[in-house]
BAMAR-943465 format. One record per residue (C-alpha): residue number from 0; residue in three letters; y negated, z, x. Coordinates in Angstrom, 2 decimals, always signed. Example, Ala and Ser with C-alpha at 12.3 -4.5 7.8 and 13.67 -1.06 7.14 Angstrom:
BEGIN
+-----+--------+---------+---------+---------+
! num ! residu !   north !      up !    east !
+-----+--------+---------+---------+---------+
!   0 !    ALA !   +4.50 !   +7.80 !  +12.30 !
!   1 !    SER !   +1.06 !   +7.14 !  +13.67 !
+-----+--------+---------+---------+---------+
//
This chain:
BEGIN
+-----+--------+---------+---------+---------+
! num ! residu !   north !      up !    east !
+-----+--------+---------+---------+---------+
!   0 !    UNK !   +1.03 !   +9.14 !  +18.76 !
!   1 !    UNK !   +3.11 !   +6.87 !  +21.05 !
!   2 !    UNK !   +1.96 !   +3.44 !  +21.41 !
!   3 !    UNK !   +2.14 !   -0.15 !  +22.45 !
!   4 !    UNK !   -0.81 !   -2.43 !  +23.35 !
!   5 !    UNK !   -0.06 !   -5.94 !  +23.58 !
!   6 !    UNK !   -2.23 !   -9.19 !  +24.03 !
!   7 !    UNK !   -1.58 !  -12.57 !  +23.22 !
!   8 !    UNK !   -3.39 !  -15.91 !  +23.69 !
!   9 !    UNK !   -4.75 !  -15.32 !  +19.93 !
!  10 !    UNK !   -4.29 !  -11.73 !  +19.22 !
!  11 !    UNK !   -3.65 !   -8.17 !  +20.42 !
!  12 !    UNK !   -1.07 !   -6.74 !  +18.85 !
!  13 !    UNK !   -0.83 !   -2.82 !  +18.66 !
!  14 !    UNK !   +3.05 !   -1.07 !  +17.76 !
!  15 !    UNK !   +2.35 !   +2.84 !  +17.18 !
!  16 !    UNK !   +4.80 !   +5.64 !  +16.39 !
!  17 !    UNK !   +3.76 !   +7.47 !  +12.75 !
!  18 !    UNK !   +6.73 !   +8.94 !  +11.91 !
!  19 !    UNK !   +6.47 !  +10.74 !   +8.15 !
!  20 !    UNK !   +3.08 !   +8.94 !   +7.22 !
!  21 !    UNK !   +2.86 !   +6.64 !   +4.59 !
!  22 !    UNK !   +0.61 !   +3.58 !   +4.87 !
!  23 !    UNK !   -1.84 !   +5.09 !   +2.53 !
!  24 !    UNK !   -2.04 !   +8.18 !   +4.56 !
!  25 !    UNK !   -3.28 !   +5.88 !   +7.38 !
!  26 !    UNK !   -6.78 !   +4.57 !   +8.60 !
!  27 !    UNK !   -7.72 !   +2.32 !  +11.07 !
!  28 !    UNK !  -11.22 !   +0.80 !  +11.92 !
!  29 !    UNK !  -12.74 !   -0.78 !  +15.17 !
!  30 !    UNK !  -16.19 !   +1.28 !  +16.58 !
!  31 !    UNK !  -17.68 !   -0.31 !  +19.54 !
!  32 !    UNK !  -14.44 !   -1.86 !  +21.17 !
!  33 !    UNK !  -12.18 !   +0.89 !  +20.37 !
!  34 !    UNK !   -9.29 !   +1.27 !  +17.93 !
!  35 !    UNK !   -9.43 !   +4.05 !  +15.91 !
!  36 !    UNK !   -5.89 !   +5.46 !  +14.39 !
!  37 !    UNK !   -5.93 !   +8.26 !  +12.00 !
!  38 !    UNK !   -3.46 !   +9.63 !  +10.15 !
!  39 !    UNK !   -3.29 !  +13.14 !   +8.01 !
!  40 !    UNK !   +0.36 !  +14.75 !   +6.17 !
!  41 !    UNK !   -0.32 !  +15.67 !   +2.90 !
!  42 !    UNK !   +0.75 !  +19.28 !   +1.99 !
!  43 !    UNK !   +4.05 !  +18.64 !   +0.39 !
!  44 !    UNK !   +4.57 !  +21.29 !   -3.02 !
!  45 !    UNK !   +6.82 !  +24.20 !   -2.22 !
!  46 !    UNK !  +10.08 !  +24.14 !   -4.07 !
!  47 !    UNK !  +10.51 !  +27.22 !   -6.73 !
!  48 !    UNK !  +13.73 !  +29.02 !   -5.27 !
!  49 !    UNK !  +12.88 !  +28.72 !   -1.90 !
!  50 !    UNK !  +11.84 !  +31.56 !   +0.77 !
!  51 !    UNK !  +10.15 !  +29.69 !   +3.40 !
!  52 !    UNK !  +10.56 !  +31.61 !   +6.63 !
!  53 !    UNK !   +8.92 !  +28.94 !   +9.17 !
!  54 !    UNK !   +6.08 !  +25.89 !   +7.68 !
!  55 !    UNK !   +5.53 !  +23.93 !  +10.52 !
!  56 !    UNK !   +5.38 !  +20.39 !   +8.87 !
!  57 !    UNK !   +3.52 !  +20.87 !   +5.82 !
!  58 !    UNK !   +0.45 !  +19.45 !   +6.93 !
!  59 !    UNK !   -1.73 !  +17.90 !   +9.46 !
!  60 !    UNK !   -3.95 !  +15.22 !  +11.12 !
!  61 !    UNK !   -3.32 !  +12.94 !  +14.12 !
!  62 !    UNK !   -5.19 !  +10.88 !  +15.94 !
!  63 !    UNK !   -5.51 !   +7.86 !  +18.61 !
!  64 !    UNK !   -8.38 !   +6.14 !  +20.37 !
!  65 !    UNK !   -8.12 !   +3.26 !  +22.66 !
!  66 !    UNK !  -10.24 !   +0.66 !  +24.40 !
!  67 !    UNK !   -9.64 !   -2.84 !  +23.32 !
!  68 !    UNK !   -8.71 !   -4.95 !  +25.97 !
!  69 !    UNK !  -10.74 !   -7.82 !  +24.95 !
!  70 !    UNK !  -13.39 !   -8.49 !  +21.95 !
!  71 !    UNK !  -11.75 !   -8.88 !  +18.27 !
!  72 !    UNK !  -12.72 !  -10.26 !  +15.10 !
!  73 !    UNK !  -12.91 !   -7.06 !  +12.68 !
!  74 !    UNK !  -13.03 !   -9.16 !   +9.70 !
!  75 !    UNK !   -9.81 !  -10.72 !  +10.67 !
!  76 !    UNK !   -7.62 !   -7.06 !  +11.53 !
!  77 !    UNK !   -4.33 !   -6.48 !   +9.72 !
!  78 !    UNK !   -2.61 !   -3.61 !   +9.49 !
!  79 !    UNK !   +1.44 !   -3.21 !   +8.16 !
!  80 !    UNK !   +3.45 !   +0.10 !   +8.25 !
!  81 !    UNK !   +7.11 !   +0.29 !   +7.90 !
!  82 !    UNK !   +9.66 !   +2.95 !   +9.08 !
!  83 !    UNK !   +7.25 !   +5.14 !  +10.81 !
!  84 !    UNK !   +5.97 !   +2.14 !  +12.86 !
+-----+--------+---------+---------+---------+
//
């Protein structure tokens, strides 16, 4: 996923683009100076009525690892998501 790495004089702040996860559907952790995104789509329930002809969204896994510009407190990491950011 797309991303933004920013760094402040008391925190790095990281935007990144997870369009169609929800926040629960979302991990992140710290290992050895890197931040480590993951993500996975649940399979959503096929609707009775339907003939699918193409399931290309149903489900899936992403994932993003970056160096840390600097050292960070672990205990001290937030994480927010809202509209796909």
């Amino acid at each position: 996923p797309s991303m933004d790495l920013a760094e402040t004089e008391s925190q790095v702040e990281v935007k990144m683009d997870v369009p169609g996860l929800k926040a629960e559907e979302i991990n992140v952790e710290v290992q050895n100076g890197m931040l480590v995104v993951r993500g996975e789509h649940k399979e959503e329930k096929e609707e009775k009525g339907k003939t699918y002809h193409r399931v290309e969204r149903r489900s899936g896994s992403v994932q993003r690892a970056i160096s840390l510009p600097c050292a960070v407190q672990e205990a001290k990491i937030t994480a927010e998501c809202k509209d796909g950011v």
